[in-house]
MARPAMI-353503 format. One record per residue: z negated, x, y of N, C-alpha, C in turn. Coordinates in steps of 0.2 Angstrom, whole numbers, padded with zeros to 4 digits, always signed. Layout:
ZXYZXYZXY/...
This chain:
+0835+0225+0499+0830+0224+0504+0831+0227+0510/+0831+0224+0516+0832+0228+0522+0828+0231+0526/+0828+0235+0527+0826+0242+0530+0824+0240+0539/+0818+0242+0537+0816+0239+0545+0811+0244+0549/+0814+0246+0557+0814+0248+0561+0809+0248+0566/+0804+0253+0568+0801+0250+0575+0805+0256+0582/+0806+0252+0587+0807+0256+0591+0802+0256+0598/+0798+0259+0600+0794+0261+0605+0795+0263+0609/+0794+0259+0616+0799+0257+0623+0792+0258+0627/+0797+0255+0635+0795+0252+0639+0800+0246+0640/+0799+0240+0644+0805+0235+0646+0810+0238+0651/+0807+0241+0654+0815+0246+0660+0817+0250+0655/+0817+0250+0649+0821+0256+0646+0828+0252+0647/+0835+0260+0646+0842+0258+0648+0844+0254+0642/+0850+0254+0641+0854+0253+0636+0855+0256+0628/+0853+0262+0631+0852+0266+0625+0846+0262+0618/+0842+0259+0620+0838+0254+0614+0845+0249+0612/+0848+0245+0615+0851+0239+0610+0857+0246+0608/+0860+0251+0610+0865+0255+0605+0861+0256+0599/+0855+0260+0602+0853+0262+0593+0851+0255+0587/+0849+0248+0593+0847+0242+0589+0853+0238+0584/+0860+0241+0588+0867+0238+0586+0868+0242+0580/+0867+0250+0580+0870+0253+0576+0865+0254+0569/+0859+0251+0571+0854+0251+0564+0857+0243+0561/+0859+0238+0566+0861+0230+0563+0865+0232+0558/+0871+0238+0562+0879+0237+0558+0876+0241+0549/+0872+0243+0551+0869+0247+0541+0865+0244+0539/+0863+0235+0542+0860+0231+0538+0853+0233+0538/+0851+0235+0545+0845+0236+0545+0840+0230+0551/+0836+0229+0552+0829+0226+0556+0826+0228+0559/+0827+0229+0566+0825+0234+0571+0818+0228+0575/+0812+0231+0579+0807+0228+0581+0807+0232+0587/+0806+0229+0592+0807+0232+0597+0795+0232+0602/+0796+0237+0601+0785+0238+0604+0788+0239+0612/+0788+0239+0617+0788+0237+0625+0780+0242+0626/+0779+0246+0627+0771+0250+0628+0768+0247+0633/+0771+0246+0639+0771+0244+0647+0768+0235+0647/+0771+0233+0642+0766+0224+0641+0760+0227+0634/+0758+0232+0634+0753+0232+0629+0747+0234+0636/+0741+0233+0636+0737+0229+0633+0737+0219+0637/+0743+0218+0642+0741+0212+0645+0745+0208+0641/+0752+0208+0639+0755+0203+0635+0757+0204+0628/+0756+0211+0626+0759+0212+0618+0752+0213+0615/+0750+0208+0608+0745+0212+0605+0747+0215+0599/+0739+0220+0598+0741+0224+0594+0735+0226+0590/+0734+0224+0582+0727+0221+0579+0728+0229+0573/+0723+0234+0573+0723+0237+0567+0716+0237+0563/+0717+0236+0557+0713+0237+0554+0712+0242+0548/+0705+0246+0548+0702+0251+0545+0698+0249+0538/+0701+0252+0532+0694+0251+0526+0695+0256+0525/+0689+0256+0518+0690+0260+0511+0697+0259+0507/+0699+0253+0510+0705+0252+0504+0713+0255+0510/+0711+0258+0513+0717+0258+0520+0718+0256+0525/+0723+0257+0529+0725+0255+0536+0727+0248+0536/+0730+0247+0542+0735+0238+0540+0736+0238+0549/+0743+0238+0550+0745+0237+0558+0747+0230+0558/+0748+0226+0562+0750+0220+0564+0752+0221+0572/+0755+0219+0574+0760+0218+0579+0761+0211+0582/+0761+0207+0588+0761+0201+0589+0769+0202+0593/+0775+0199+0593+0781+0200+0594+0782+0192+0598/+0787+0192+0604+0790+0186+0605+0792+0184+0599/+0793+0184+0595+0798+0181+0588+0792+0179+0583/+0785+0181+0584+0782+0181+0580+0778+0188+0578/+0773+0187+0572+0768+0193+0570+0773+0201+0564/+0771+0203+0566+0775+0209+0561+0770+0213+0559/+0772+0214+0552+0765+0219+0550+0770+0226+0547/+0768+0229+0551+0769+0235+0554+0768+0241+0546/+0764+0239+0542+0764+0244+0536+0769+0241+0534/+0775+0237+0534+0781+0237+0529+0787+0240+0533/+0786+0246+0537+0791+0245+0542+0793+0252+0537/+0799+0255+0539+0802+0261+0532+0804+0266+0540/+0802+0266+0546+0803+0270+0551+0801+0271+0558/+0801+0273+0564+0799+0272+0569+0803+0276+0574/+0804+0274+0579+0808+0278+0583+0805+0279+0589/+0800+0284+0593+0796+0287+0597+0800+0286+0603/+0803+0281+0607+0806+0286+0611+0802+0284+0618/+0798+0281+0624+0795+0279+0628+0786+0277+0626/+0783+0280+0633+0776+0279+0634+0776+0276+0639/+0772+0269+0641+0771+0268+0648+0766+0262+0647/+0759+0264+0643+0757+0260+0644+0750+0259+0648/+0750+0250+0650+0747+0249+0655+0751+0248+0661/+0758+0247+0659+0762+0247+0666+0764+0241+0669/+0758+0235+0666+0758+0228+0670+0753+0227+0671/+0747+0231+0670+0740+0230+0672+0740+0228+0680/+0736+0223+0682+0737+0220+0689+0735+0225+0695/+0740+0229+0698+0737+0233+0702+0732+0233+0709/+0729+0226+0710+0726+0224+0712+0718+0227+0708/+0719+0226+0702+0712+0224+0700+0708+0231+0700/+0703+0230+0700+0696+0236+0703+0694+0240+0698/+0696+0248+0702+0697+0253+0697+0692+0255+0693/+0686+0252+0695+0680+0253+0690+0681+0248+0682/+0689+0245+0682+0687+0241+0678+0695+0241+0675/+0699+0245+0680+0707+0246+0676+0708+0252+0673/+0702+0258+0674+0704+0265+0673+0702+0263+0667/+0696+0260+0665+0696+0261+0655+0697+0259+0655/+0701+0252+0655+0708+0248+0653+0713+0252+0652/+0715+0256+0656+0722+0264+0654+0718+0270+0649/+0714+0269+0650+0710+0274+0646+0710+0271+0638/+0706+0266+0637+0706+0265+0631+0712+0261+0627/+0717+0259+0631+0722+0257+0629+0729+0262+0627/+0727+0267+0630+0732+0274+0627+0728+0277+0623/+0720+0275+0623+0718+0279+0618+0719+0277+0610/+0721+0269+0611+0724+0263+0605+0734+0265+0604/+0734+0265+0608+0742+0266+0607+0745+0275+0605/+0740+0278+0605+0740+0285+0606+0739+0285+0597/+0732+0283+0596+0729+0283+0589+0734+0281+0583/+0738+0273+0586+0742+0269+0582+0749+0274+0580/+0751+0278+0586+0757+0280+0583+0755+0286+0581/+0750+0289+0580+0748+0294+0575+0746+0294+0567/+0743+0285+0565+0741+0285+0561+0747+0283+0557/+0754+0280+0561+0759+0277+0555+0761+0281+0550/+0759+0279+0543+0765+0283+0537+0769+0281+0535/+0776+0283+0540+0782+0284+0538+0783+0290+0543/+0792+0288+0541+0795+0292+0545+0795+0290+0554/+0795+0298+0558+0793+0296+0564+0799+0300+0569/+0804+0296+0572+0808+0302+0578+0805+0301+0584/+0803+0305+0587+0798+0309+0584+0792+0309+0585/+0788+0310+0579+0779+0311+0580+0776+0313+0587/+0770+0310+0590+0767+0309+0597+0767+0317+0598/+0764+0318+0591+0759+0327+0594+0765+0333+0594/+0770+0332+0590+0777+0336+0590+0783+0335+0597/+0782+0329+0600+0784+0329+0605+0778+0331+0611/+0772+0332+0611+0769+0334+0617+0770+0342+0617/+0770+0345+0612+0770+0351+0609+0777+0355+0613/+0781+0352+0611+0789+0351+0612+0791+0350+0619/+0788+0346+0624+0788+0345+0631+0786+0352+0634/+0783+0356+0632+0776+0362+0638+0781+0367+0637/+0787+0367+0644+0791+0372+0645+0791+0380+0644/+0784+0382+0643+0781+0389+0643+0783+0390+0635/+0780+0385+0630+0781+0385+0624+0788+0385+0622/+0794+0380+0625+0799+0381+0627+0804+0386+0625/+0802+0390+0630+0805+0397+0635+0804+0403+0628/+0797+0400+0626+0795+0407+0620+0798+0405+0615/+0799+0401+0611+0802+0400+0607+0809+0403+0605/+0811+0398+0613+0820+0401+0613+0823+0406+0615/+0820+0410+0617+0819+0417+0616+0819+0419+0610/+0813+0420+0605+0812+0420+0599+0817+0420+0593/+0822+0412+0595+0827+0412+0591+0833+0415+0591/+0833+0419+0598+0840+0423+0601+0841+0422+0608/+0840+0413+0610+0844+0410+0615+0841+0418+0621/+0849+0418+0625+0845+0421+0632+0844+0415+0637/+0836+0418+0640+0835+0412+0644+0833+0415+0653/+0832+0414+0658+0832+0415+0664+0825+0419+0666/+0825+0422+0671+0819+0424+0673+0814+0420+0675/+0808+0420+0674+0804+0413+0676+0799+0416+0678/+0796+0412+0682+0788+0412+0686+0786+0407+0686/+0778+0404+0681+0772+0398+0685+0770+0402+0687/+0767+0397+0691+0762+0399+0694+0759+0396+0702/+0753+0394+0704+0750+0393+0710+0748+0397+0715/+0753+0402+0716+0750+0409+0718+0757+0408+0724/+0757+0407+0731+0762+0408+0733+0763+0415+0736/+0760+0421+0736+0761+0427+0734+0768+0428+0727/+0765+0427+0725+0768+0429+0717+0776+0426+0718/+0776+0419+0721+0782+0420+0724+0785+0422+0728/+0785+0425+0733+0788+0427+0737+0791+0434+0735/+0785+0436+0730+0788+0444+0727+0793+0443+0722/+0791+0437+0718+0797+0437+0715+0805+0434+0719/+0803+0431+0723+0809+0431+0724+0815+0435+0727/+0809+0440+0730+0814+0445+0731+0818+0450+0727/+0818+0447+0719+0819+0452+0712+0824+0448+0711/+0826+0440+0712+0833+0437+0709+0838+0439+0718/+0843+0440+0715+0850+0444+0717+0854+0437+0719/+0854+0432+0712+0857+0424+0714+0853+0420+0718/+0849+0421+0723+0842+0415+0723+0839+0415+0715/+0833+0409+0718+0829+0407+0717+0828+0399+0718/+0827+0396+0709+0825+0390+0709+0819+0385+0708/+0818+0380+0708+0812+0377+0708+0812+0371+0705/+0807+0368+0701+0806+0362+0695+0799+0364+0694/+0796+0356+0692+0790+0355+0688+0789+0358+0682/+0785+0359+0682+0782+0362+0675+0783+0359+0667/+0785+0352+0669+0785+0347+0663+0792+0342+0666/+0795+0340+0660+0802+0336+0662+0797+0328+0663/+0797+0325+0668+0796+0319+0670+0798+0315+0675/+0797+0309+0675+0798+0304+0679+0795+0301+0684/+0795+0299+0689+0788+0293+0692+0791+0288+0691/+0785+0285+0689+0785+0279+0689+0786+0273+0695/+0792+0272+0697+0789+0267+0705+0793+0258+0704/+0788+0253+0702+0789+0246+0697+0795+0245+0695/+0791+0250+0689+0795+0248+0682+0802+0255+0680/+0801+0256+0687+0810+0263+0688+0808+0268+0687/+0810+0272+0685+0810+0279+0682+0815+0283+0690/+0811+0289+0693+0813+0292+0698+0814+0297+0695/+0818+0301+0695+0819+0310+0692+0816+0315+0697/+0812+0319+0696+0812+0323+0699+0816+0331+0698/+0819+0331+0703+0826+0337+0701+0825+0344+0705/+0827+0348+0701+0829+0354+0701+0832+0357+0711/+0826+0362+0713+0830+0361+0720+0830+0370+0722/+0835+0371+0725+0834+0379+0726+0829+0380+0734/+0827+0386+0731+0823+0390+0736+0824+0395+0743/+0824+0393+0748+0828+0397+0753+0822+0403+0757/+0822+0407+0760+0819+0412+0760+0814+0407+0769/+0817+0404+0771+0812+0400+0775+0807+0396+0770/+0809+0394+0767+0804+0390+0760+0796+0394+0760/+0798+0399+0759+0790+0404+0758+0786+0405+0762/+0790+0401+0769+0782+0402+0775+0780+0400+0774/+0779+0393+0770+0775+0389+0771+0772+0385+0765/+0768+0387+0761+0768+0386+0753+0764+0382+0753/+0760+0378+0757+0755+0375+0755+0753+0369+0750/+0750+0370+0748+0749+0363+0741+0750+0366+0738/+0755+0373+0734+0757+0376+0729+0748+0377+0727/+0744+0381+0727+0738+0381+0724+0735+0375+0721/+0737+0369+0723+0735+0360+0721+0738+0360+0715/+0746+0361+0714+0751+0360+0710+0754+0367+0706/+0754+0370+0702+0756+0375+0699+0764+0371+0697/+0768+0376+0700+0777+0374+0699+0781+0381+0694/+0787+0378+0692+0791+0383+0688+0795+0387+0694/+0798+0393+0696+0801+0396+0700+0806+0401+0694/+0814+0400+0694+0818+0404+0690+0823+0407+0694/+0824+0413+0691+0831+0415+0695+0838+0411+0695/+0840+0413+0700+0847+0404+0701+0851+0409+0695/+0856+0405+0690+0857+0406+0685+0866+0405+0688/+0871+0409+0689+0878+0409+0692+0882+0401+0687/+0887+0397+0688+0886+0392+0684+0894+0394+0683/+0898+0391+0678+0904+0391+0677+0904+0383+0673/+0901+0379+0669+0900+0375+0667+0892+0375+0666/+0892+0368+0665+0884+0364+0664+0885+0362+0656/+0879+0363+0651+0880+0358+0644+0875+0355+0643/+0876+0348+0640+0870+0343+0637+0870+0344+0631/+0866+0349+0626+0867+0348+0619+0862+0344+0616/+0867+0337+0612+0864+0335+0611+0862+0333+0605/+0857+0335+0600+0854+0338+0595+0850+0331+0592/+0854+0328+0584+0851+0324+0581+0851+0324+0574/+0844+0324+0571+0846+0328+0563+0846+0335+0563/+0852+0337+0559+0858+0339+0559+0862+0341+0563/+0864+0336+0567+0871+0335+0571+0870+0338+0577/+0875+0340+0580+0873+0343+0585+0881+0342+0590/+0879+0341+0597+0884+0336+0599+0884+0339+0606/+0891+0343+0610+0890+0347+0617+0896+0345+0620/+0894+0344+0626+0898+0340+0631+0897+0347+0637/+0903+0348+0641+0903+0353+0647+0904+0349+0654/+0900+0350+0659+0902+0346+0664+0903+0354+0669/+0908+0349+0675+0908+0358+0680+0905+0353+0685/+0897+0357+0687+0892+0353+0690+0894+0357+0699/+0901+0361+0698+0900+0364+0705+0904+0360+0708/+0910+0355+0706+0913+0352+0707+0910+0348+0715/+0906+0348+0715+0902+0344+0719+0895+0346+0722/+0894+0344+0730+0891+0350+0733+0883+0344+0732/+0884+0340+0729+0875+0336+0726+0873+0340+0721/+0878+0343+0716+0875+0344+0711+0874+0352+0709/+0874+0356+0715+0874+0363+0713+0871+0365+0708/+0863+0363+0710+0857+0365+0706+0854+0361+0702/+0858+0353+0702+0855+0350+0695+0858+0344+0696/+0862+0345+0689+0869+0339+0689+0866+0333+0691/+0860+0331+0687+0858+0324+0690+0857+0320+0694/+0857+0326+0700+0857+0323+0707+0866+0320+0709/+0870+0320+0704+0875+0316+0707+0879+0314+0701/+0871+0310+0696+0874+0309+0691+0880+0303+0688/+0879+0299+0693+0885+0294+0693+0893+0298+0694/+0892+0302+0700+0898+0306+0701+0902+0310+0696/+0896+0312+0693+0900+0314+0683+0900+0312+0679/+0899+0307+0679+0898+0303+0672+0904+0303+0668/+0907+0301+0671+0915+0302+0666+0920+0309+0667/+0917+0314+0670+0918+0322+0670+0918+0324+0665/+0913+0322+0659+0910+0326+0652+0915+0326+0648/+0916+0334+0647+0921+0335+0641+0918+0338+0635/+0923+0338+0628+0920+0342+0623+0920+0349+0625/+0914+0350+0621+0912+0360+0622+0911+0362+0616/+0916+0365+0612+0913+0370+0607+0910+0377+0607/+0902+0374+0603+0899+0379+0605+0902+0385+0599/+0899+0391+0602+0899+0396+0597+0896+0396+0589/+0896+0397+0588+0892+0398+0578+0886+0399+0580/+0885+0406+0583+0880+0407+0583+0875+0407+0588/+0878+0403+0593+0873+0398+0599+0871+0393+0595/+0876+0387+0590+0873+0383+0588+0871+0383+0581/+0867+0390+0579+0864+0391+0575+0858+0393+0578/+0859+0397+0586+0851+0397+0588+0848+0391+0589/+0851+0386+0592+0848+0380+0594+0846+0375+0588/+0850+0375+0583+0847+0372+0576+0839+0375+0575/+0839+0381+0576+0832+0386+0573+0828+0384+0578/+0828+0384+0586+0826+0382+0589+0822+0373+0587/+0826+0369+0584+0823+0362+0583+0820+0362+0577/+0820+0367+0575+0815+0369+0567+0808+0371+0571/+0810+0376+0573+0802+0379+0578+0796+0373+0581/+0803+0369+0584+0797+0365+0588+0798+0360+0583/+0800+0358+0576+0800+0351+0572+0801+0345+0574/+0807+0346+0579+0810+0337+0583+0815+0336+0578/+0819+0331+0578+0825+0327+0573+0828+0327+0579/+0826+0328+0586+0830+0324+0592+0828+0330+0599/+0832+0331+0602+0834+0335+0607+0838+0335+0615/+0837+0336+0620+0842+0335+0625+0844+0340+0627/+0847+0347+0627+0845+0353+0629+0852+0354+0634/+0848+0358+0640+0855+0359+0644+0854+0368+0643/+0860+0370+0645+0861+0376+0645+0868+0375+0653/+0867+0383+0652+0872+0386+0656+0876+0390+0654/+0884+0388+0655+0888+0396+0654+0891+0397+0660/+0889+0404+0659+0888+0408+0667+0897+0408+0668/+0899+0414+0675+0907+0416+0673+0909+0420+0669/+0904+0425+0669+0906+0431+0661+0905+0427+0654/+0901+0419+0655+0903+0418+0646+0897+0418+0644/+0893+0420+0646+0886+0418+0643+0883+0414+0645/+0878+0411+0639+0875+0403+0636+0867+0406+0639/+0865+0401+0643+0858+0405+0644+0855+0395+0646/+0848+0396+0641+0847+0389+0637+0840+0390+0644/+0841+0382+0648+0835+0381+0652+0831+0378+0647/+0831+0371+0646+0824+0367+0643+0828+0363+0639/+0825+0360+0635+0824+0355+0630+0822+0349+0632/+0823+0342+0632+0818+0338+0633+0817+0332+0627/+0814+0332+0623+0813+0328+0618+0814+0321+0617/+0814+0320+0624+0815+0310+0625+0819+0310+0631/+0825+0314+0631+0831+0315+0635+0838+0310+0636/+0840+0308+0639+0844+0303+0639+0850+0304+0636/+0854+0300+0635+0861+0302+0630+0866+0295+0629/+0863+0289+0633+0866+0285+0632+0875+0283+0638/+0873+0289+0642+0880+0288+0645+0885+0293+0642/+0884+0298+0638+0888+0303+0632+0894+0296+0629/+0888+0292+0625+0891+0287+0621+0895+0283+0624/+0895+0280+0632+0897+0275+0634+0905+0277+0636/+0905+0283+0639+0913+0287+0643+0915+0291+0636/+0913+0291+0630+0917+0298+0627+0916+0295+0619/+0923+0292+0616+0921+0289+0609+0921+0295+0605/+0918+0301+0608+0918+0309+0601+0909+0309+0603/+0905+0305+0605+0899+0305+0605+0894+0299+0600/+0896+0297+0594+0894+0290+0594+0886+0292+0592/+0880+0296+0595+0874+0296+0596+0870+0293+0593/+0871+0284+0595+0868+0279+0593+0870+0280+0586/+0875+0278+0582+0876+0280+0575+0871+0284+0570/+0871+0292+0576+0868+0298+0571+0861+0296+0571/+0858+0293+0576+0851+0290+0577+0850+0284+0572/+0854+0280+0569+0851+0275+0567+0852+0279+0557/+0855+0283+0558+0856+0286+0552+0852+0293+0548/+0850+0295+0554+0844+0297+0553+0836+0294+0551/+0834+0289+0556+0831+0284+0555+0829+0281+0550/+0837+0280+0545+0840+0276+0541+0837+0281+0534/+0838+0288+0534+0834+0291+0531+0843+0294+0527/+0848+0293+0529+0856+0293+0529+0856+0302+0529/+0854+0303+0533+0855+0310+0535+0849+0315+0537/+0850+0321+0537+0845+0327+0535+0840+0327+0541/+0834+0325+0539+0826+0326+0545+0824+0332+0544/+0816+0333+0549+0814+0340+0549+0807+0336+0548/
C-alpha cells in the first residue's frame, strides 16, 4: 500500500515542494499538497471530535482526502488567510485570521503521525535567544550579542566590538507583500547610526559583534544527514554582511565544505536539544579557522543547494526521512 504524504505550504512557495513531491513519487509514495494562504476562502477543512476520536477531512482540487490515513506530514509554510479580501472590514477580517489560525494552528497540533516538523517544536526553535543558549551549551562558539530596545545599551556596546557592529531582527522572517516573501537582511552598524535611534524602544532588535568572514556555510541538517556547502560571501561588495543580499550572484559559487568531527557533532547535538529533523544553519569561519554558529532557521531554504550542486540531493533526504527510511528525532 502506498504511503501517503501531506505537505503544508502556501501557493508562492518555490520549487522546493515539487522536489520533495518528485522525490516522495520516485519511492512510490502520495504526496497532498494543503496551500495554508486559500484556507479559510478556497480550501476546506472539516474536523471532527468524539468519544470515539478525531477524523481530518480535507477538501483538495482533486477531491476530499481524509487526512487520518495519511503515514506523514511535512510542516514547512504558514500563511494563512492570505486571500482574505483585503478590502473587507476589519471588524470582521481580524476574527476571520484569528479563528482561522486558531483551526489550522489546532489541526497541525492534533495530527498522529509523524511530523517535520511539529508546530510547537519549530516556534520553540525559531526564538534566537533560545537559539544562542543552546549552541553554546553544546560547544558551538557563537558571537557577542545584544537585544534589546535600549538605544543606550547600544551605543555602549558598540564601543566593545573591535570588528563593528551588526544588526538583524530578533526572529528569522519574511514580509509578506502579494503573495512574495521579502527578506529581511542582516545590515552593519556605522557609528553615525547611533545618533539617531528612534523606534528602537517600539521594536526590540538583535545587535552582534561583526564576525571577520573567510568563508560563509549553509548546514544543511536533515534526519541524520548533515549537508555543508561554503560560499566566499566577500567576493562581492552586496553581500558583506549577509550573503542573501546578492543571492542570485552566488548561487552557483557554493562549494563542498568538510566540517570538522567535532563541529558536526555539535551541531547534531544542537538538533537534539531543540528536537527538529530539519535545519538551515549558517555559520562563519573566521581567517584563523574558527566555526562560529549564527542561527538556525527551521523552515530555511535549500532548494537552490539542490538545483547547482548534484552532491546535495536534499529533496531525496526529505522524502526519506518522511518516508520513515531514515533516522527521526
Amino acid at each position: 500500500m502506498k504511503k501517503k504524504v501531506l505537505i503544508v505550504t502556501h501557493s508562492g512557495d518555490n520549487e522546493c515542494i515539487q522536489m520533495v513531491q518528485e522525490a516522495l513519487s520516485a519511492e512510490g509514495a502520495i504526496s497532498y499538497r494543503l496551500d495554508t494562504d486559500r484556507f479559510p476562502t478556497e480550501t476546506q477543512l472539516a474536523i471532527f471530535e468524539s468519544n470515539q476520536g478525531s477524523r481530518f477531512l480535507f477538501q483538495t482540487d482533486d477531491g476530499e482526502v481524509d487526512l487520518n490515513e495519511l503515514d506523514a506530514c511535512w510542516y514547512r509554510r504558514f500563511y494563512v488567510g492570505g486571500k482574505l479580501p483585503k478590502e473587507m472590514d476589519k471588524k470582521f477580517r481580524n476574527p476571520s485570521l484569528h479563528e482561522s489560525r486558531t483551526m489550522m494552528t489546532g489541526f497541525l497540533e492534533s495530527l498522529d503521525m509523524f511530523i517535520l516538523d511539529p508546530y510547537h517544536r519549530i516556534r520553540f526553535a525559531a526564538n534566537k535567544q533560545v537559539q544562542l543558549r543552546i549552541a553554546r551549551d553544546v560547544g558551538l562558539v557563537i558571537p557577542r550579542t545584544l537585544m534589546t530596545n535600549h538605544p543606550q545599551k547600544v551605543r555602549e556596546f558598540f564601543k566593545t566590538c573591535r570588528n563593528g557592529m551588526i544588526t538583524k531582527m530578533l526572529s528569522s522572517f519574511a514580509v509578506m507583500e502579494d503573495g512574495v516573501e521579502q527578506v529581511v537582511f542582516t545590515n552593519k552598524i556605522e557609528a553615525a547610526d547611533l545618533e539617531n535611534m528612534e523606534g528602537l524602544e517600539f521594536c526590540p532588535m538583535t545587535f552582534q559583534e561583526n564576525v571577520p568572514k573567510k568563508v560563509e556555510l549553509r548546514i544543511t541538517v536533515i534526519g541524520g544527514r548533515v549537508f555543508s556547502a561554503a560560499v566566499d560571501s566577500q567576493s562581492t561588495g552586496d553581500s558583506d554582511h549577509d550573503w542573501r543580499k546578492d543571492g542570485l550572484g552566488l548561487v552557483d559559487k557554493w562549494v563542498d565544505h568538510q566540517l570538522p568531527q567535532k563541529v558536526e557533532k555539535q551541531i547534531l547535538a544542537l538538533m537534539d536539544r531543540l528536537g527538529l529533523n530539519y535545519g538551515a544553519i549558517d555559520v562563519i569561519v573566521t581567517p584563523d579557522d574558527r566555526y562560529v554558529f549564527l542561527e538556525i532557521n527551521p523552515g530555511g531554504e535549500f532548494f537552490w543547494l539542490q538545483s547547482y550542486s548534484p552532491n546535495y540531493p536534499l529533496a531525496a533526504a526529505f522524502a526519506s526521512v518522511l518516508l520513515g527510511k531514515e533516522f527521526r528525532r
